[in-house]
GUVO-867112 format. One record per atom (N, C-alpha, C): residue number from 1; atom name; x, y, z; chain. Coordinates in pm, 1 decimal, m for minus. Atoms other than C-alpha are relative to their C-alpha. Last residue first. Layout:
N
> seq_atom_X_Y_Z_mol
> NUM_CA_X_Y_Z_A
...
! end
This chain:
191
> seq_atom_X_Y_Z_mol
> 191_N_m29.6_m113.8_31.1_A
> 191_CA_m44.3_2731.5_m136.5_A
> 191_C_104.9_m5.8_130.1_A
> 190_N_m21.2_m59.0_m116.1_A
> 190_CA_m181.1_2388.6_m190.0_A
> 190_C_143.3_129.2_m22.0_A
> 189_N_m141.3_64.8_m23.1_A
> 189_CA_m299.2_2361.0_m537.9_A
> 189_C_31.6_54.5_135.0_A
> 188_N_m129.1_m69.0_32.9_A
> 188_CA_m652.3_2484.7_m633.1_A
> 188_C_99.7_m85.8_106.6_A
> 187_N_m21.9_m7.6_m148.2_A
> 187_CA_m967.2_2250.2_m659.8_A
> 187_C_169.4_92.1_20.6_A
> 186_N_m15.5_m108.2_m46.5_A
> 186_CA_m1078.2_2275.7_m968.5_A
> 186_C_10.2_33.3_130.6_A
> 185_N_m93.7_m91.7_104.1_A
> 185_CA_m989.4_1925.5_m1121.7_A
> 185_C_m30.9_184.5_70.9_A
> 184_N_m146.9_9.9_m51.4_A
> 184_CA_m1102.2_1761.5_m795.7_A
> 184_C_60.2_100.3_m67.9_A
> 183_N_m11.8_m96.8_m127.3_A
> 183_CA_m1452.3_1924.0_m833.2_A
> 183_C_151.4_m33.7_30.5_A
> 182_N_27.9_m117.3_16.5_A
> 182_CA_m1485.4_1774.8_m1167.2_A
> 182_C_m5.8_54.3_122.3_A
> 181_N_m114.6_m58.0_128.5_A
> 181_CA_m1345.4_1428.4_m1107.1_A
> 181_C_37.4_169.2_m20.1_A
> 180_N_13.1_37.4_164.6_A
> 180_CA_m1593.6_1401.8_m811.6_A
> 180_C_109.6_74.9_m95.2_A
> 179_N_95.7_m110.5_150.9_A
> 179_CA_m1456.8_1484.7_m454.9_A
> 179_C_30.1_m86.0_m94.0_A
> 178_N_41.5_m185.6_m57.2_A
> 178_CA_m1388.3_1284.6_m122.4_A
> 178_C_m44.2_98.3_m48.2_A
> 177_N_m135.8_m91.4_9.3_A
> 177_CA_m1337.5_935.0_m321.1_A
> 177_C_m95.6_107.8_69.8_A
> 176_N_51.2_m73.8_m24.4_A
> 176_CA_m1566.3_639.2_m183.1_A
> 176_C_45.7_128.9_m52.1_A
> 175_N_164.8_23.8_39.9_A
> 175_CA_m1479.2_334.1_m298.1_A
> 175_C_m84.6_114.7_m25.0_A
> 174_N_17.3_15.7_111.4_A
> 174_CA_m1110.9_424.6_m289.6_A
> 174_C_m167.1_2.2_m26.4_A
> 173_N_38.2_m80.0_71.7_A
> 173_CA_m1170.7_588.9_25.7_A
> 173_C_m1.6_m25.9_m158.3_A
> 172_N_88.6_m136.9_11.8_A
> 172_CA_m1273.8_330.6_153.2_A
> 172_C_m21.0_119.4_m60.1_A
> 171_N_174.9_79.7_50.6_A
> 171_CA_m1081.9_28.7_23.3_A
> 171_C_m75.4_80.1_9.6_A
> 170_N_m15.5_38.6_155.6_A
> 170_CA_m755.5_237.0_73.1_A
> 170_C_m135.4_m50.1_m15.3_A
> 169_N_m5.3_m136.6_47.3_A
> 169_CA_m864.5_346.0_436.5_A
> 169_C_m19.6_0.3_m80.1_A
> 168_N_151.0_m40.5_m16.1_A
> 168_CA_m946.4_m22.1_542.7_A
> 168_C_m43.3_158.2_m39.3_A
> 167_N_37.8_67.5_105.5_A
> 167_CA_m585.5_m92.7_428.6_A
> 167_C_m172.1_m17.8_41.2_A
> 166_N_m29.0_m58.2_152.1_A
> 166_CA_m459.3_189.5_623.8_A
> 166_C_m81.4_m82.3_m73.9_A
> 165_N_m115.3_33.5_88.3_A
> 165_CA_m598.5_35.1_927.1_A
> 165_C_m21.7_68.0_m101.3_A
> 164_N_m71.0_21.8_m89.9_A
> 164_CA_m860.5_102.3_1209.4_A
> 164_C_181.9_m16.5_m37.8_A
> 163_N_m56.0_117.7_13.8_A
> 163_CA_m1097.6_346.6_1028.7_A
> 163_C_96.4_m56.4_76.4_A
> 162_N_m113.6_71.5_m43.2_A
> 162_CA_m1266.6_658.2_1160.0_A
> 162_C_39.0_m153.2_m89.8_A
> 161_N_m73.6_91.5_m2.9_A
> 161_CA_m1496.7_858.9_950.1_A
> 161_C_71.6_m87.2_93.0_A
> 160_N_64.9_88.5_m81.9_A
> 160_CA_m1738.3_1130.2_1090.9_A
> 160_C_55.9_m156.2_m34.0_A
> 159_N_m11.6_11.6_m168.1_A
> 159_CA_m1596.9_1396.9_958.8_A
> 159_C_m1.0_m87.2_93.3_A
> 158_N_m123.0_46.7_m56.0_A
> 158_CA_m1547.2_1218.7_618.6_A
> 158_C_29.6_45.0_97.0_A
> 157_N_65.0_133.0_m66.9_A
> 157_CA_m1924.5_1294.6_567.0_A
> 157_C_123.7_m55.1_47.7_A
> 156_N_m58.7_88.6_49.5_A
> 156_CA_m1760.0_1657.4_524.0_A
> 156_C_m58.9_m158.8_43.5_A
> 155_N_80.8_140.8_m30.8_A
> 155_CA_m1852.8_1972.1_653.2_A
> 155_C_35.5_m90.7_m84.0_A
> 154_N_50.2_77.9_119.1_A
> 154_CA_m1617.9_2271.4_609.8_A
> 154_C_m74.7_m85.8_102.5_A
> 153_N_33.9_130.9_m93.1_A
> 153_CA_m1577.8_2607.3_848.8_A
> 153_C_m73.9_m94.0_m103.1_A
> 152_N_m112.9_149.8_m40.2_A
> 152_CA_m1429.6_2861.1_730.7_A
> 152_C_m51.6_m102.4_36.8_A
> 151_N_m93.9_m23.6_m171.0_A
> 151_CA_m1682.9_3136.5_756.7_A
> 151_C_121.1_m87.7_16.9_A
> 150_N_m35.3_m124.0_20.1_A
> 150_CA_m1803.5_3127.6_356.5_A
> 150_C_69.9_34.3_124.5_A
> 149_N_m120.9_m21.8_100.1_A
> 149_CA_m1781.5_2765.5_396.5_A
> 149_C_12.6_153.2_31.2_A
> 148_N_m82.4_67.3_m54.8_A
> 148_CA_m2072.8_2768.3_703.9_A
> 148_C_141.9_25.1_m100.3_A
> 147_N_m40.2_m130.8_m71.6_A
> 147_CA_m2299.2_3021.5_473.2_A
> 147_C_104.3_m41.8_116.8_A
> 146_N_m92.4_m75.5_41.6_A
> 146_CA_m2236.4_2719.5_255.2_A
> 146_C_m3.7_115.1_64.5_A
> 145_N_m127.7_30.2_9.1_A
> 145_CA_m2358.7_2452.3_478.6_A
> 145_C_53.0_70.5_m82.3_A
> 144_N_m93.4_m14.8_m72.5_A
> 144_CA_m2607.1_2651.3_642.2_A
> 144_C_152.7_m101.3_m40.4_A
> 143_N_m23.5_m90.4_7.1_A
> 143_CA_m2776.3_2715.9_295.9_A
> 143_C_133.4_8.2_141.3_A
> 142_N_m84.9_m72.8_128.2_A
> 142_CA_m2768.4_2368.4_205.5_A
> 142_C_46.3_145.3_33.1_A
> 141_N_47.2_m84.0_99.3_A
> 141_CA_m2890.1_2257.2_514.3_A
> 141_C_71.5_51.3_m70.8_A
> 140_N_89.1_m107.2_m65.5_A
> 140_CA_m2664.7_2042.2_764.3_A
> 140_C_m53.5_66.1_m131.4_A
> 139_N_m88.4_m111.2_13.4_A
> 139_CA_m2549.7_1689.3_644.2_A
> 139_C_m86.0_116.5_47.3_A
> 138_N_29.4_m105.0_103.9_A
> 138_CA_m2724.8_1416.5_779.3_A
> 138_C_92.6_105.0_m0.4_A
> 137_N_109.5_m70.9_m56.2_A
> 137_CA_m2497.1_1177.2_1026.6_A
> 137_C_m63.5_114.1_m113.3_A
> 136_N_m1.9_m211.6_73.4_A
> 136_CA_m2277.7_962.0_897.5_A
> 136_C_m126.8_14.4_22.9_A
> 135_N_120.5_m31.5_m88.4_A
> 135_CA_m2242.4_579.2_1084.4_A
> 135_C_8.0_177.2_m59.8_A
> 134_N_m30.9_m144.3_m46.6_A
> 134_CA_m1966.1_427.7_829.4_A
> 134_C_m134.1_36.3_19.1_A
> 133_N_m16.9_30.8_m163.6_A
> 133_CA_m2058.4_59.9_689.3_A
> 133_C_18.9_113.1_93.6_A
> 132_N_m143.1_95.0_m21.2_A
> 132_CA_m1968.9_83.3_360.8_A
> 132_C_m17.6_17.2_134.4_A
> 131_N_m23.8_143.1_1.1_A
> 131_CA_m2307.1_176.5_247.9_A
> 131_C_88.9_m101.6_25.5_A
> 130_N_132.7_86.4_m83.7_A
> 130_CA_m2345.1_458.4_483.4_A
> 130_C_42.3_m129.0_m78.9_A
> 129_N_m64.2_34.5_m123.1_A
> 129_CA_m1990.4_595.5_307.6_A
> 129_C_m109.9_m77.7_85.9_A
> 128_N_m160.5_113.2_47.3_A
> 128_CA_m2102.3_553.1_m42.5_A
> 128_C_22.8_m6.0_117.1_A
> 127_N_85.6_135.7_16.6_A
> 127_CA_m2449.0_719.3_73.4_A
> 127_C_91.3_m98.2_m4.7_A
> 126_N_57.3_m9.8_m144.5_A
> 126_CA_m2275.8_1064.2_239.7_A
> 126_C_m45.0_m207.6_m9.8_A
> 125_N_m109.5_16.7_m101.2_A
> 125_CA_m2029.4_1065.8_m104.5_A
> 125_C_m63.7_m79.0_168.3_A
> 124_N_m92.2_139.6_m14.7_A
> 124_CA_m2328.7_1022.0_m319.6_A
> 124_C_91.7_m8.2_56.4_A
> 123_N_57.5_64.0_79.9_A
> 123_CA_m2651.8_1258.1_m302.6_A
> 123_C_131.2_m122.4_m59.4_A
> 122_N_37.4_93.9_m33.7_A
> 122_CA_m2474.2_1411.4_m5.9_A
> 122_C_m119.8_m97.7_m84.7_A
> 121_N_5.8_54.3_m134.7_A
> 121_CA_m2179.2_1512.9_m44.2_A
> 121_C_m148.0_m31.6_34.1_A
> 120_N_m94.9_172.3_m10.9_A
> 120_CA_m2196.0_1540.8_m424.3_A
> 120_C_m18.4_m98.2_116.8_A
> 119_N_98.2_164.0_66.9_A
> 119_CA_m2498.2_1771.9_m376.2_A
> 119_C_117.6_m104.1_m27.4_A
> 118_N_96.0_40.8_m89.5_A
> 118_CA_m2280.8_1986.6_m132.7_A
> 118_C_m90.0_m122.5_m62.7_A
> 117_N_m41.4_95.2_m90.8_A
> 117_CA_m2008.7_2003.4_m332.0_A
> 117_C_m86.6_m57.6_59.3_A
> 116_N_m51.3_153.7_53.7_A
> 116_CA_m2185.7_2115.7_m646.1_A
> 116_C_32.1_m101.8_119.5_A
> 115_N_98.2_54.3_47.6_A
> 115_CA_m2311.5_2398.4_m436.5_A
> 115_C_15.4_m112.9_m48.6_A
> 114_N_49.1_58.6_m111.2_A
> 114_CA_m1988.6_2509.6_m333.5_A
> 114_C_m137.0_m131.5_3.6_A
> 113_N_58.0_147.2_m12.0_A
> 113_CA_m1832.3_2530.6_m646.0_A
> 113_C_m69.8_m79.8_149.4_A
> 112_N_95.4_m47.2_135.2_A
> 112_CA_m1836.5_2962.7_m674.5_A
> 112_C_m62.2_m219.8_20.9_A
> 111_N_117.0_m58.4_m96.0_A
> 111_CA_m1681.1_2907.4_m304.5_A
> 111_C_m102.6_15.0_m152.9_A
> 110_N_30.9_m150.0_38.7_A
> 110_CA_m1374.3_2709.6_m491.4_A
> 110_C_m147.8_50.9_71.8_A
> 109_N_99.6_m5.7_70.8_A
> 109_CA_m1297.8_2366.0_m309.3_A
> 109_C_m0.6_168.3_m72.5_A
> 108_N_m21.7_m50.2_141.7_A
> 108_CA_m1014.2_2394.7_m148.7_A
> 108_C_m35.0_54.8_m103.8_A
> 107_N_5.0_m143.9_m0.7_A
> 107_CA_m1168.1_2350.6_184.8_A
> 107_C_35.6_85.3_m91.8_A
> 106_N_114.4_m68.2_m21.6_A
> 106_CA_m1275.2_2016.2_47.1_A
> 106_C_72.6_160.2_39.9_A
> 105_N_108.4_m11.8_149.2_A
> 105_CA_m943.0_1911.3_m98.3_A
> 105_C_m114.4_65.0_59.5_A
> 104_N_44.9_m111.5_26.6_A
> 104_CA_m766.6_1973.5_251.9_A
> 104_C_m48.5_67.8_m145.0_A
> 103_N_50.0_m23.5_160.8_A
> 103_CA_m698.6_1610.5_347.4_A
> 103_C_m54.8_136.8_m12.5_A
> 102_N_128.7_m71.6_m15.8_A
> 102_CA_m511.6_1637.3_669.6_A
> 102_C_m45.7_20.3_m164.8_A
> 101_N_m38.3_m56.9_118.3_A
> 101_CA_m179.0_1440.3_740.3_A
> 101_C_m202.8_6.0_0.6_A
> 100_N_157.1_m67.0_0.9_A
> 100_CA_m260.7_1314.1_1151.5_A
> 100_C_0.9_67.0_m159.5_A
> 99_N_65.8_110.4_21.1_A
> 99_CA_78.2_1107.5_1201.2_A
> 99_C_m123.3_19.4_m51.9_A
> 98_N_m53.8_42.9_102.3_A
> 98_CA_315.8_1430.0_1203.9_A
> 98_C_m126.4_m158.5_m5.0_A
> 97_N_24.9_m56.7_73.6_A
> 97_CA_88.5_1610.1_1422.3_A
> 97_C_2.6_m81.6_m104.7_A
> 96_N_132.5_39.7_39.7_A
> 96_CA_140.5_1327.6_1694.2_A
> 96_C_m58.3_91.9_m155.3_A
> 95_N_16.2_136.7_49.5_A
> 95_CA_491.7_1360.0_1606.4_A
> 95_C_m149.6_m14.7_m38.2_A
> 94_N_m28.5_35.8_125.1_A
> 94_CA_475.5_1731.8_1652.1_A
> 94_C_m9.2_m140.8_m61.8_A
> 93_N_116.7_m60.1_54.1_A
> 93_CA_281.0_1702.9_1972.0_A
> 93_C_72.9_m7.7_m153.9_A
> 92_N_164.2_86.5_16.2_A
> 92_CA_503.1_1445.2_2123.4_A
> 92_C_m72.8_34.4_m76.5_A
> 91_N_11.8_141.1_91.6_A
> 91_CA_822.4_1659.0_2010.8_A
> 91_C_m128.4_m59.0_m3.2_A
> 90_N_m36.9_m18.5_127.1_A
> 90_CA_699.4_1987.5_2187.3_A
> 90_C_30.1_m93.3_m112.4_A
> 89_N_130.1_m6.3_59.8_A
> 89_CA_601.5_1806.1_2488.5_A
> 89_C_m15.1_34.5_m117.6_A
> 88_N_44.0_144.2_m32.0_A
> 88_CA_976.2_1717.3_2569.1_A
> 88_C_m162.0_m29.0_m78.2_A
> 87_N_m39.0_71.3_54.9_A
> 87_CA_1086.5_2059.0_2480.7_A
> 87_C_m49.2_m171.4_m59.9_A
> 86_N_35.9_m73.5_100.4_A
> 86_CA_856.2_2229.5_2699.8_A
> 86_C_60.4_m108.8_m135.9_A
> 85_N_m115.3_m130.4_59.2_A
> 85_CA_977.0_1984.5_2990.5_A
> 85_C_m79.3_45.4_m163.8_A
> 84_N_37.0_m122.2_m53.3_A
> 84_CA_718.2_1722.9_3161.5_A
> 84_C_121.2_103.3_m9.4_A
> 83_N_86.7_m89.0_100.8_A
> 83_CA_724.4_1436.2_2901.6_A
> 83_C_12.6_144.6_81.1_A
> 82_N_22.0_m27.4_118.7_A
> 82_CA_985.6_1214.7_3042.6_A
> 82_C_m28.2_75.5_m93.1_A
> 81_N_m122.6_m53.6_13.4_A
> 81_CA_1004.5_1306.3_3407.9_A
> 81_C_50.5_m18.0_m140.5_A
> 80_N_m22.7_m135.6_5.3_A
> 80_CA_627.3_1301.1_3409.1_A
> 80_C_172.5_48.3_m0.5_A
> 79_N_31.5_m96.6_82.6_A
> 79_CA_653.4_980.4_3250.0_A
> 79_C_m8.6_146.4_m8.0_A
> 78_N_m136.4_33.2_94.3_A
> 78_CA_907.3_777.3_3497.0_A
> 78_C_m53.9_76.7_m143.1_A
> 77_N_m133.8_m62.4_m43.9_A
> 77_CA_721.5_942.7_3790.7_A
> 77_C_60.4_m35.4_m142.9_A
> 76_N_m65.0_32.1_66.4_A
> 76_CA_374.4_759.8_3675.0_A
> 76_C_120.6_111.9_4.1_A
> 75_N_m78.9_75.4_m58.7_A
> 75_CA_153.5_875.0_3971.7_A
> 75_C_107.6_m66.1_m66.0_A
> 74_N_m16.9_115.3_51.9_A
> 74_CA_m6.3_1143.8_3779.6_A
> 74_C_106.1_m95.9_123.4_A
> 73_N_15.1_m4.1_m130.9_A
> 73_CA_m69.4_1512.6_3950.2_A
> 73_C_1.8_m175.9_m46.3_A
> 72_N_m144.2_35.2_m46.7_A
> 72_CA_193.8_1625.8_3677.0_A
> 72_C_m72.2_m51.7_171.8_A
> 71_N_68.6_112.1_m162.5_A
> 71_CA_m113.4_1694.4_3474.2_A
> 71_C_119.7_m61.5_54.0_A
> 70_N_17.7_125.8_m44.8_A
> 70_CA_59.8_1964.4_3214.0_A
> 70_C_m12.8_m89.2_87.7_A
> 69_N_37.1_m4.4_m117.7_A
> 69_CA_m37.3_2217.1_2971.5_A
> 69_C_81.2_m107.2_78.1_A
> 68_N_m18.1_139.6_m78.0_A
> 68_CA_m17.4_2262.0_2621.8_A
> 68_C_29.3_66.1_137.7_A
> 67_N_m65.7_m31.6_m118.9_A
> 67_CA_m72.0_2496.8_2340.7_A
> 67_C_m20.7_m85.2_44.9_A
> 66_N_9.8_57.9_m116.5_A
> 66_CA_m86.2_2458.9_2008.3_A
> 66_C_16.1_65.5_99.0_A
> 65_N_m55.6_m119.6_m112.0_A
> 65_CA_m113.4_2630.0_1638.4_A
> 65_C_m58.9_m124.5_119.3_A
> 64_N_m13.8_38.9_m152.9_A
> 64_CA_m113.6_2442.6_1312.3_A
> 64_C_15.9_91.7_102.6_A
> 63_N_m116.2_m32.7_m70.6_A
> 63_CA_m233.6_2606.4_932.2_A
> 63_C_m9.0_m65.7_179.7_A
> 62_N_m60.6_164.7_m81.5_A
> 62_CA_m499.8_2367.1_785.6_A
> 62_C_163.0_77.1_95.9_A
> 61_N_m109.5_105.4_109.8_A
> 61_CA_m649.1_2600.8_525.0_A
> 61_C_123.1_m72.4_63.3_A
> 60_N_45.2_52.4_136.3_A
> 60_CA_m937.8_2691.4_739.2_A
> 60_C_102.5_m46.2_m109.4_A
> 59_N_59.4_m78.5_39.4_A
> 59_CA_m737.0_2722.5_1087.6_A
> 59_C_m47.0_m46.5_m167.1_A
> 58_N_14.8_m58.4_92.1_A
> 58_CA_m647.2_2438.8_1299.4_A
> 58_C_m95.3_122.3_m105.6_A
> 57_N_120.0_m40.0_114.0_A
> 57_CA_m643.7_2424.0_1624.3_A
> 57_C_83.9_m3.7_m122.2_A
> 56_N_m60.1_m39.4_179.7_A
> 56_CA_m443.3_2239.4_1908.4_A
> 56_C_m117.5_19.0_m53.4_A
> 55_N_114.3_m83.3_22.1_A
> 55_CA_m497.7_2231.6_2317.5_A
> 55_C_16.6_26.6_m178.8_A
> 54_N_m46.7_m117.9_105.9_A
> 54_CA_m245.8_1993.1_2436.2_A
> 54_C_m164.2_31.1_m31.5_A
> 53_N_102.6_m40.0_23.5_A
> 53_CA_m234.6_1795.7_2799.4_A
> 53_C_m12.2_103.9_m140.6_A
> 52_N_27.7_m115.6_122.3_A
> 52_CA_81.9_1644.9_2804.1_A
> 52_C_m147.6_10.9_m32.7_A
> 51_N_m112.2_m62.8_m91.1_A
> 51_CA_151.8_1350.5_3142.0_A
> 51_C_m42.5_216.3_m120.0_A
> 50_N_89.4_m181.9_m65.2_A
> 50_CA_m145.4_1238.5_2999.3_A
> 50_C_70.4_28.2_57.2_A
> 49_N_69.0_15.6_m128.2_A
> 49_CA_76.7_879.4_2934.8_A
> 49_C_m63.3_126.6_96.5_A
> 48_N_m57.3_m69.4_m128.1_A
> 48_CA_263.9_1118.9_2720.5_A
> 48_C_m47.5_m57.0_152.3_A
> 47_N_m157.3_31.3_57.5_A
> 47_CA_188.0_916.2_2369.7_A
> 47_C_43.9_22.6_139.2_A
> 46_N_m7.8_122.3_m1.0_A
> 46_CA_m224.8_880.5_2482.2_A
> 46_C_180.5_m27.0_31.4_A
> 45_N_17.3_99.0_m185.8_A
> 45_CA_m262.5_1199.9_2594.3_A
> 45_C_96.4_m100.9_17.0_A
> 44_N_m127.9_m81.8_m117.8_A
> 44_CA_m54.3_1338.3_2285.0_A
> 44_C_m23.7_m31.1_147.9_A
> 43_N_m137.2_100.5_30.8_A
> 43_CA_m246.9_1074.2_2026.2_A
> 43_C_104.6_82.4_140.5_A
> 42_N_35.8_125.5_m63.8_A
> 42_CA_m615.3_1217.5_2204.3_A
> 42_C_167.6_m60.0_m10.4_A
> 41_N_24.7_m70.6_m152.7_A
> 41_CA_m492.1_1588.2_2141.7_A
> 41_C_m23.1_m149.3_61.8_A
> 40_N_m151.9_m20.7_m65.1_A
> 40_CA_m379.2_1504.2_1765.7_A
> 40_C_m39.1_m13.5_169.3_A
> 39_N_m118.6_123.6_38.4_A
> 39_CA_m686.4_1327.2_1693.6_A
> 39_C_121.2_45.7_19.6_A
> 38_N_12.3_126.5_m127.4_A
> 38_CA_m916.3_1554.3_1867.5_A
> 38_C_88.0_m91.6_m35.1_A
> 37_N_m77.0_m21.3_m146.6_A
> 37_CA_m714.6_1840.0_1628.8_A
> 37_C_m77.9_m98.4_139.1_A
> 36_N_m172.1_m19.4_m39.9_A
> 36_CA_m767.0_1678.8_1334.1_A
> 36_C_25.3_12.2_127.1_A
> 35_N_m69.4_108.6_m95.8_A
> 35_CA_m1107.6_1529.0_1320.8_A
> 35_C_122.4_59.8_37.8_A
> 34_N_86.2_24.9_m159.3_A
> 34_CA_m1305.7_1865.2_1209.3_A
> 34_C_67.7_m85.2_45.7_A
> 33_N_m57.2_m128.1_m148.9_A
> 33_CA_m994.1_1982.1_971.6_A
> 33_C_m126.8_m14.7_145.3_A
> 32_N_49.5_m139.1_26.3_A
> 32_CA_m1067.4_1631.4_791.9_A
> 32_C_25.2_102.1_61.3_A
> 31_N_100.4_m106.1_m57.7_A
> 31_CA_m815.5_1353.6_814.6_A
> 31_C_m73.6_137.3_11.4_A
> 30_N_m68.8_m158.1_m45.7_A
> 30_CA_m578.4_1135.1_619.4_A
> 30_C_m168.4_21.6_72.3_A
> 29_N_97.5_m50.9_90.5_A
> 29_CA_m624.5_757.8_740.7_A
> 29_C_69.8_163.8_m45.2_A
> 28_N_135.4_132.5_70.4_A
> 28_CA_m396.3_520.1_899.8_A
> 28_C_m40.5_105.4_m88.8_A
> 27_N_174.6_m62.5_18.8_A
> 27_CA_m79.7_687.5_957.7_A
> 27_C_m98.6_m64.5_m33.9_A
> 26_N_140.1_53.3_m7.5_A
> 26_CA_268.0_620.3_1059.9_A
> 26_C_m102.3_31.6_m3.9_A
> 25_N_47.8_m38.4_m145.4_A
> 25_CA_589.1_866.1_948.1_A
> 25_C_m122.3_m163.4_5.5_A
> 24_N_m100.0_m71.1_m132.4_A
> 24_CA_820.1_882.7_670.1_A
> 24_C_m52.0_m45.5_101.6_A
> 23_N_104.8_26.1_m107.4_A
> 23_CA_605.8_683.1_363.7_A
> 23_C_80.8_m6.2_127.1_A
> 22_N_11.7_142.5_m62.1_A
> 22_CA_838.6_659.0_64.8_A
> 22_C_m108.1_107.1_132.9_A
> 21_N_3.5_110.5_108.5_A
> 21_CA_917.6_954.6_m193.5_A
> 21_C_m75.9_m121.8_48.4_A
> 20_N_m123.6_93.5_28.1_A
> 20_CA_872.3_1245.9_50.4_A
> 20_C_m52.4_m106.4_m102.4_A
> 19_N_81.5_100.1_20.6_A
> 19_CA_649.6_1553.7_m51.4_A
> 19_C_126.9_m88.5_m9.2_A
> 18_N_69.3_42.5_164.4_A
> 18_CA_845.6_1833.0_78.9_A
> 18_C_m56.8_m120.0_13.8_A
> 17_N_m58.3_52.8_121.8_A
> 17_CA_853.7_1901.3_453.3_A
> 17_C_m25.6_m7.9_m106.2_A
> 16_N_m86.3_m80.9_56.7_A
> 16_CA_683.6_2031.1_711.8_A
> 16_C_94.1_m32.9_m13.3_A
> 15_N_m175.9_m29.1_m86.7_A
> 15_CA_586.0_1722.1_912.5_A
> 15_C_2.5_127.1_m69.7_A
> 14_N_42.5_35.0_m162.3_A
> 14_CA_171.8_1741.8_822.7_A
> 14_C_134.7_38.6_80.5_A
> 13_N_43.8_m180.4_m97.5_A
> 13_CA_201.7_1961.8_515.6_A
> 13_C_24.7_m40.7_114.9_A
> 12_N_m98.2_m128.7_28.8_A
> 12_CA_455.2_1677.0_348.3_A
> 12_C_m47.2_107.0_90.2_A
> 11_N_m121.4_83.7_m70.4_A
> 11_CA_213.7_1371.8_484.5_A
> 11_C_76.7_125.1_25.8_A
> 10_N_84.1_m61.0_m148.9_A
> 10_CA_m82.9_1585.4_296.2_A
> 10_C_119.4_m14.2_85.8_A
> 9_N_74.2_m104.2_m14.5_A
> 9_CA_52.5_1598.4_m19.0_A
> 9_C_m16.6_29.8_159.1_A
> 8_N_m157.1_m98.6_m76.8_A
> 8_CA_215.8_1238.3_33.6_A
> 8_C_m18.8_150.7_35.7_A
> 7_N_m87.3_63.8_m150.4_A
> 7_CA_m132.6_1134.9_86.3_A
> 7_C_93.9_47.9_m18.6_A
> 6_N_100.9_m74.0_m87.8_A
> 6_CA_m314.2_1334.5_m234.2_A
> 6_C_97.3_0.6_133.9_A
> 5_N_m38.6_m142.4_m37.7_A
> 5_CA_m19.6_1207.5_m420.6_A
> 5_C_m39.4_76.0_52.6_A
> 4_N_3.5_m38.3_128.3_A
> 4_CA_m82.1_835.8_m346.6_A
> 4_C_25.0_141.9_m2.7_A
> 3_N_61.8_m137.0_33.9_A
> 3_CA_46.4_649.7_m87.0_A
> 3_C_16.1_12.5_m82.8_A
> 2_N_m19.4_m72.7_35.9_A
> 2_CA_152.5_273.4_m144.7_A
> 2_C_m73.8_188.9_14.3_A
> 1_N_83.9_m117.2_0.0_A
> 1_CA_0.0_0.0_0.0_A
> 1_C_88.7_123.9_0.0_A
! end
């Protein structure tokens, strides 16, 4: 299983880096700007034995910003002396970053193609994912989902994704792709 250029794409924004050749880091899925930051914030509990409490956003075209904290009321001595230095937390969170690569085709989208998106999403993206087993919740009204775009803020039936393996990713999203031909092709180039 090979990434494809969407994935290295993303991989590259995630570490800051160019698009590598081979597959740098671990990742199951890429992720929407709604999953990202619980998925970094859960991987930095998880990595720091909650020794690192982080607070991360992203902004509409996926730029990173953190802060962090940290529960040092833990009984695990051999983690808070691990994780509990600036430094220390600083890696975790980048790693975890680095594992989280963020599909940012939808916010891409052009605001003139909103409309399109929306009937893609949910006259076949929303259904492709119900039929593969994925629990998606209605999408919100047409109007609040583009007076939503116009604020930053995307919707995506791939919010509501998880998978457990890459190779449950590949099958999905293959089945499923995120945008139609014609919404990929005008989707502008990351900037």
């Amino acid at each position: 299983m090979t990434p494809n250029a969407v994935e290295l794409q993303s991989l590259a924004e995630a570490t800051g880096s160019s698009p590598p050749s081979a597959d740098p880091v671990d990742w199951v899925q890429l992720w929407t700007l709604a999953q990202a930051a619980p998925a970094v914030e859960s991987c930095v509990g998880f990595r720091s034995g909650g020794v690192v409490k982080a607070d991360v956003g992203f902004s509409p075209t996926g730029d990173f910003a953190y802060t962090f904290t940290f529960d040092l009321d833990l009984t695990d001595a051999t983690a808070i002396q691990r994780y509990a230095s600036a430094s220390a937390a600083t890696r975790v969170i980048d790693a975890c970053r680095a594992e989280t690569p963020i599909d940012l085709r939808t916010a891409r989208v052009p605001a003139s193609r909103g409309d399109a998106l929306y009937s893609y999403d949910q006259t076949v993206l929303r259904r492709c994912l119900v039929a593969h087993g994925q629990p998606i919740d209605p999408a919100p009204s047409r109007s609040t989902f583009l007076r939503d775009r116009r604020n930053g803020v995307t919707w995506s039936p791939y919010d509501q994704v998880f998978v457990r393996t890459r190779a449950e990713w590949y099958a999905l999203s293959d089945a499923c792709p995120t945008l139609p031909p014609a919404l990929e092709s005008a989707v502008s180039p990351a900037s």
